[in-house]
C-alpha positions in Angstrom: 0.0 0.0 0.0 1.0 3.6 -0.8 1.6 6.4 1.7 -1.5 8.3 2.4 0.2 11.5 0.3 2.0 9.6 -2.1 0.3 11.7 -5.4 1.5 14.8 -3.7 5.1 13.7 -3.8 4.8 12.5 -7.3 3.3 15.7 -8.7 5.8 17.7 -6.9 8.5 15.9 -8.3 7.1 16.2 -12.1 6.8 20.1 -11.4 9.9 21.6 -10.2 8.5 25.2 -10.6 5.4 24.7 -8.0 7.6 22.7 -5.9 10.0 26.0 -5.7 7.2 28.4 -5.2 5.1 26.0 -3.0 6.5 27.4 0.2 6.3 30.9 0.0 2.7 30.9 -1.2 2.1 29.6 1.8 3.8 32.1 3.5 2.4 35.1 1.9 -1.4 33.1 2.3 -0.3 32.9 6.4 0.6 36.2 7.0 -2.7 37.9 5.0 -4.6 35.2 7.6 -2.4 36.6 10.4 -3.4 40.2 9.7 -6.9 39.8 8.7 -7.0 37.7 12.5 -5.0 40.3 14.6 -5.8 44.0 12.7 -7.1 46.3 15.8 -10.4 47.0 14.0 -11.6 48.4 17.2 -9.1 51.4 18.0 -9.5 52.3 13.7 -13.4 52.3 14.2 -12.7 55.2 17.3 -10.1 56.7 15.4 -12.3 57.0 12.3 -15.1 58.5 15.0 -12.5 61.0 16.3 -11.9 62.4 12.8 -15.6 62.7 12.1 -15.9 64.4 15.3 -13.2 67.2 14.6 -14.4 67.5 11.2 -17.6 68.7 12.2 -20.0 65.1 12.4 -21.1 62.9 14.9 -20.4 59.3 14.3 -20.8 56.5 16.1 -19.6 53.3 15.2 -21.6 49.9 16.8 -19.0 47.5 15.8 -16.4 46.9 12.9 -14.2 43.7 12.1 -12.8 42.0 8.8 -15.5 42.6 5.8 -12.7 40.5 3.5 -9.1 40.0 2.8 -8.6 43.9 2.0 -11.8 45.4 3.5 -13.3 46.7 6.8 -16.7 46.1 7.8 -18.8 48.7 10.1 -22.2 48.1 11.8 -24.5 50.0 13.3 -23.2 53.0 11.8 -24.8 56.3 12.9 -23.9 59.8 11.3 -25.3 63.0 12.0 -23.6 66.1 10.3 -23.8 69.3 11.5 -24.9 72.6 9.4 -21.6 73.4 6.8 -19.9 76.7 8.1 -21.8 79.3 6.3 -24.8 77.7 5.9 -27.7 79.8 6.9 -30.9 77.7 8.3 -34.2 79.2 7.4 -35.1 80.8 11.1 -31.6 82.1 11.3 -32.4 83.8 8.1 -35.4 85.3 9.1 -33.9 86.5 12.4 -31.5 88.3 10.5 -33.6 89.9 8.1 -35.6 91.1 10.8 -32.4 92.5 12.9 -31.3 94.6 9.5 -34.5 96.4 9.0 -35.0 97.1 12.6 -31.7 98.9 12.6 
């Protein structure tokens, strides 16, 4: 009877090229698991809530974690932006025009 991974060593041996490269694959596939596994989603999900705050927005962030290989994935996302600098609302408008003719 044959070793249980006999085929492998067989087609390694008739491929010299995937033999070679074989091993680093590997490592490049463990080390994207290894940062997908230990990125500090968490502390970017506040950091990304801190910029929103000095920008000008409130932001709140439920959760986030690994959305794929490459991606981030946020939940229970909640934005609320405040008026743009400049931006006149429609009472504040009013109150104005009423403050210039009184003068």
């Amino acid at each position: 009877m044959a070793p249980p991974f006999a085929f492998v060593n067989a087609f390694l041996a008739r491929h010299p090229l995937v033999r070679r490269l074989l091993l680093p694959a590997l490592g490049l596939i463990a080390f994207a698991l290894f940062l997908v596994l230990t990125f500090p989603y968490e502390v970017l999900a506040r950091r990304i809530e801190i910029e929103a705050q000095r920008a000008g927005a409130e932001l709140s962030i439920g959760s986030a974690g690994a959305g794929g290989l490459a991606s981030v994935r946020a939940r229970d996302v909640r934005v609320r932006l405040a008026p743009a600098a400049g931006a006149v609302l429609g009472e504040q408008r009013q109150y104005i025009t009423q403050s210039k003719l009184g003068q």
